[in-house]
Residue frames relative to the residue before (quaternion, step in Angstrom):
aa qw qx qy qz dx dy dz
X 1.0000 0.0000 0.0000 0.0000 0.00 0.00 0.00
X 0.4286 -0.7137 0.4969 0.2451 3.49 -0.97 1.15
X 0.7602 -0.2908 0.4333 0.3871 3.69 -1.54 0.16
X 0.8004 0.4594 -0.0975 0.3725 3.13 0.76 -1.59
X 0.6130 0.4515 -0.2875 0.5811 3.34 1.15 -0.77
X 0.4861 0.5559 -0.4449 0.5066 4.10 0.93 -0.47
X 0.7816 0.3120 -0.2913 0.4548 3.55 -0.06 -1.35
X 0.4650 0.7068 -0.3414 0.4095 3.64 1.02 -0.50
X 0.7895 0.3885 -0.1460 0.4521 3.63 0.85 -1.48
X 0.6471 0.5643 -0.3384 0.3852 2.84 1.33 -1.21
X 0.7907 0.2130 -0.3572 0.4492 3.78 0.46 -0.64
X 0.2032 0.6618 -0.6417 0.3300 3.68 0.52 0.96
X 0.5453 0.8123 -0.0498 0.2009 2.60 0.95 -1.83
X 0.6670 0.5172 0.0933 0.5282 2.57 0.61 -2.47
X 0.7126 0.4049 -0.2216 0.5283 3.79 0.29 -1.17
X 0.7042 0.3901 -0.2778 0.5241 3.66 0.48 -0.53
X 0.6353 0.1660 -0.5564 0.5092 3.56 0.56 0.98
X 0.5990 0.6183 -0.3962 0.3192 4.00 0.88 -0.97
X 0.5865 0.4613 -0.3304 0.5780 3.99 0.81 -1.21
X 0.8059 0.1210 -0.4164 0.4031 3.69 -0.71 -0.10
X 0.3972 0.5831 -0.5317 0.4685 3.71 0.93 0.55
X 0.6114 0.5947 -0.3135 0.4175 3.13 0.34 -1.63
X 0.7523 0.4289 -0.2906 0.4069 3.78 -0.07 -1.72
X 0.4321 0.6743 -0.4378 0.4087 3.18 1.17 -1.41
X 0.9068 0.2676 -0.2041 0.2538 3.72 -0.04 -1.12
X 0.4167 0.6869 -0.3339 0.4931 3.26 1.54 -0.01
X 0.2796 -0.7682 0.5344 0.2147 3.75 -1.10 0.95
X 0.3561 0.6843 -0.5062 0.3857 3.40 0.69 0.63
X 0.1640 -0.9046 0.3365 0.2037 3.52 -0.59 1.05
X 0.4118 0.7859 -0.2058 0.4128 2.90 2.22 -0.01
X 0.7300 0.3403 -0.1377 0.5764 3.45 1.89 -0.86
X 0.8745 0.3311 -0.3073 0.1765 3.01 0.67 -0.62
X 0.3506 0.7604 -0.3501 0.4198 3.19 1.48 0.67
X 0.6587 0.4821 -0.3900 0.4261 3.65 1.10 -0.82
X 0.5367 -0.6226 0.5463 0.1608 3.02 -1.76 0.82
X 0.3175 -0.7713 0.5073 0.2165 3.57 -0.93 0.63
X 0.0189 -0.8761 0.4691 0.1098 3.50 0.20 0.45
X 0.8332 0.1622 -0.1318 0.5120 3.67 1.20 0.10
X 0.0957 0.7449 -0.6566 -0.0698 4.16 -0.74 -0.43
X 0.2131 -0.7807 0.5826 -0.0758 3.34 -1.14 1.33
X 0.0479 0.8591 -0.4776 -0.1775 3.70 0.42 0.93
X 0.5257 -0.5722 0.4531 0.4369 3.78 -0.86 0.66
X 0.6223 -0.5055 0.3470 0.4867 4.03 -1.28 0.63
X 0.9128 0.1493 -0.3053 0.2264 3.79 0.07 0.13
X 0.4324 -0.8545 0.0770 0.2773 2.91 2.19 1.01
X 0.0711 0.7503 -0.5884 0.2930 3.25 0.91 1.46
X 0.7725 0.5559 0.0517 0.3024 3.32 1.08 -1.10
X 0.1846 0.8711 -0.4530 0.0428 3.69 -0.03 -0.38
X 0.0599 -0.8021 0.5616 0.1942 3.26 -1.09 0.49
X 0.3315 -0.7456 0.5466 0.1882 3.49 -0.79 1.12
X 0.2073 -0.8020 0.5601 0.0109 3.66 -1.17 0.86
X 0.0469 -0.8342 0.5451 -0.0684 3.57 0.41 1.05
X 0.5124 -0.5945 0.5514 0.2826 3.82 -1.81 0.98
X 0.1432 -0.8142 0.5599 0.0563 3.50 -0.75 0.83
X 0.5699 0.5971 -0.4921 0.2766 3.70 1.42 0.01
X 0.6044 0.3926 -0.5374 0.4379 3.79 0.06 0.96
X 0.7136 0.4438 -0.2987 0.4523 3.82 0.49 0.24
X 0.4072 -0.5345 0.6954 0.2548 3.54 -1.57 0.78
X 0.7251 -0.5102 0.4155 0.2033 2.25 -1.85 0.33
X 0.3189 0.6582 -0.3726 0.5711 3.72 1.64 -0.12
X 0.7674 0.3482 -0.2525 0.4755 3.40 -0.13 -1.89
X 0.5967 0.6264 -0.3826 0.3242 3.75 0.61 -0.73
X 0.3808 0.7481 -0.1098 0.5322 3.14 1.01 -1.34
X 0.7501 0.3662 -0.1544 0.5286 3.14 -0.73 -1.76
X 0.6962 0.5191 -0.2269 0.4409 3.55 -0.39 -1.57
X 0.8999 -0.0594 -0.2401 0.3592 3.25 -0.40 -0.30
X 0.3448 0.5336 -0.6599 0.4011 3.71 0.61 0.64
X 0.6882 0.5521 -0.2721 0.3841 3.81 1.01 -0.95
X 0.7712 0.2880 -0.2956 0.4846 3.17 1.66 -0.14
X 0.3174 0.7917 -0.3532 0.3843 3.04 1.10 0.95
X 0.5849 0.6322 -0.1015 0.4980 2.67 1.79 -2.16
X 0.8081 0.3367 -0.1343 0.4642 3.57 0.74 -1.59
X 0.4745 0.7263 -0.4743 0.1493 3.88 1.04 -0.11
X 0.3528 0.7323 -0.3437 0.4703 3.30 1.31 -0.42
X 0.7559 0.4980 -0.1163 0.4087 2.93 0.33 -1.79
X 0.6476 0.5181 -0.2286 0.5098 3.71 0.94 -1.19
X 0.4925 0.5411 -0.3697 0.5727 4.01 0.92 -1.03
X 0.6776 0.4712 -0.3458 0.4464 3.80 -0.16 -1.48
X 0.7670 0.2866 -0.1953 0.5398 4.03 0.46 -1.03
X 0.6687 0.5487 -0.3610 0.3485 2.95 0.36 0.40
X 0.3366 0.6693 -0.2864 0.5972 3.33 2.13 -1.74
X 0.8651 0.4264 -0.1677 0.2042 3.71 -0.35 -2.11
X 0.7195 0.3932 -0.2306 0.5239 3.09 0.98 -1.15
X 0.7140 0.4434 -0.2385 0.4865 4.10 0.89 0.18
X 0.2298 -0.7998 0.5275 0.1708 3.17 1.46 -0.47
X 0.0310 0.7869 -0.4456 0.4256 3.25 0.98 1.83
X 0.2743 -0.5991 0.6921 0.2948 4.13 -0.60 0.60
X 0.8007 -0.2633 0.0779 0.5324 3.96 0.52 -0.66
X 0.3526 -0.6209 0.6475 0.2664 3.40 -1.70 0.17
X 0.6780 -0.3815 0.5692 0.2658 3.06 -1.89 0.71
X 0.4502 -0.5708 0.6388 0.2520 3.59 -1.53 1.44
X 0.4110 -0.6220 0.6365 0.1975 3.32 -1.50 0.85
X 0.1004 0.4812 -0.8692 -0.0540 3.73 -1.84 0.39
X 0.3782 -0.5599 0.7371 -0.0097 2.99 -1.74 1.47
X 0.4107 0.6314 -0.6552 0.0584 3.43 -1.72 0.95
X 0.6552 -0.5057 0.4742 0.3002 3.50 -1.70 0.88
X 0.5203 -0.6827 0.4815 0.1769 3.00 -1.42 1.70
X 0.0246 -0.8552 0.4465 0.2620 3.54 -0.64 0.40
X 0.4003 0.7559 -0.4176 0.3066 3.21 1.83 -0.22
X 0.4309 0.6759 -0.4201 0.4255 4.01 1.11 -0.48
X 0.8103 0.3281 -0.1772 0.4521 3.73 0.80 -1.44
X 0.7163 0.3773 -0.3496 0.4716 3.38 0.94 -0.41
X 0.3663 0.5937 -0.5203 0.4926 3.83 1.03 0.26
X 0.7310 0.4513 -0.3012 0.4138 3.74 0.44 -1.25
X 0.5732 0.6404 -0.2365 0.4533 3.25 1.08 -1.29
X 0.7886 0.3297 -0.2395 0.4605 3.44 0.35 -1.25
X 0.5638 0.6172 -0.3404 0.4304 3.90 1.30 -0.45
X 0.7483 0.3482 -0.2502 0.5062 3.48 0.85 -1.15
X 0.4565 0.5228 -0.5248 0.4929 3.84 1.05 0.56
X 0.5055 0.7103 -0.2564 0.4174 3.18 1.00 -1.09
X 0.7408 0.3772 -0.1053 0.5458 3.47 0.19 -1.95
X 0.5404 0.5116 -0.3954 0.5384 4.44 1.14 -0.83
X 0.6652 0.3979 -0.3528 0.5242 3.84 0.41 -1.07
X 0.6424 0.6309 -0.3247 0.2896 3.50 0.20 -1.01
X 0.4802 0.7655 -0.0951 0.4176 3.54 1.75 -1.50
X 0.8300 0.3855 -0.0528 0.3997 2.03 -0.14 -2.58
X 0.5032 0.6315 -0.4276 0.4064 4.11 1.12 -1.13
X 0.8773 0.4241 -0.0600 0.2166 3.11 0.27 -1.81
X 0.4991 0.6129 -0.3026 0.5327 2.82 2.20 0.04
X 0.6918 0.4927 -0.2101 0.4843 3.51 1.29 -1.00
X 0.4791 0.5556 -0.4003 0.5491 3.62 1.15 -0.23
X 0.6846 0.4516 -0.3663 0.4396 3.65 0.46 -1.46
X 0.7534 0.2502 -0.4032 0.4551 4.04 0.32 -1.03
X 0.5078 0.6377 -0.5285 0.2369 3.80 0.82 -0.20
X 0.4689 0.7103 -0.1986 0.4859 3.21 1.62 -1.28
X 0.8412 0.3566 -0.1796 0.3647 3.90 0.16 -1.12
C-alpha cells in the first residue's frame, strides 16, 4: 500500500465518524438520523463519496433526504475543515447503500441452494 492510498484511507476513516456527527447537529429531522455506513475518497481526495443506510425510508423520504443533503453539504465540509483542522474537505455526493440488499439477496439464494442440496441428498438417500 502506497503513502497515498494510507492518507487516502485514513480520512475515509476520519469522515465516517465526523458526517454522522455533523448531521447529528443539524435540526432537520430528515438528515440527521441517517446512518453512514461508508465514504469513498476519489485517489487525490478532492472528492468523496458518502454512503448512507436507506432501510427506514421510501423512496419519497429518499428523495427528500438527499436533495436536503445537498442543500447542507457545504455546511458538512465547514465541520469537518474545523473539527480536523483541514485547509479543505472533499465536496460530498450522497447515495443509498445498496450492498445491504444484495448481501441479503445473495444469502437467501444461498439458504434456496442450500434446501434445494439437502432435499436431493434426502430422495438420493431413499
Amino acid at each position: 500500500m502506497t503513502q497515498e492510498e494510507i492518507k487516502r484511507h485514513r480520512v475515509e476513516s476520519v469522515l465516517r465518524e465526523i458526517i454522522p456527527e455533523a448531521l447529528g447537529t443539524l435540526n432537520d429531522s430528515r438528515i440527521n438520523g441517517l446512518l453512514v455506513t461508508d465514504v469513498v475518497c476519489s485517489k487525490g481526495r478532492s472528492d468523496a463519496k458518502v454512503y448512507l443506510e436507506k432501510s427506514f425510508l421510501n423512496e419519497k423520504e429518499q428523495r427528500e433526504s438527499l436533495k436536503q443533503l445537498r442543500a447542507v453539504s457545504g455546511y458538512l465540509q465547514n465541520h469537518c475543515k474545523q473539527s480536523e483542522g483541514w485547509f479543505k474537505a472533499p465536496r460530498f455526493t450522497f447515495e443509498f447503500d445498496e450492498q445491504l440488499e444484495k448481501i441479503s439477496r445473495i444469502e437467501e439464494l444461498f439458504k434456496k441452494i442450500e434446501t434445494k442440496k439437502t432435499g436431493n441428498d434426502e430422495d438420493e438417500l431413499k
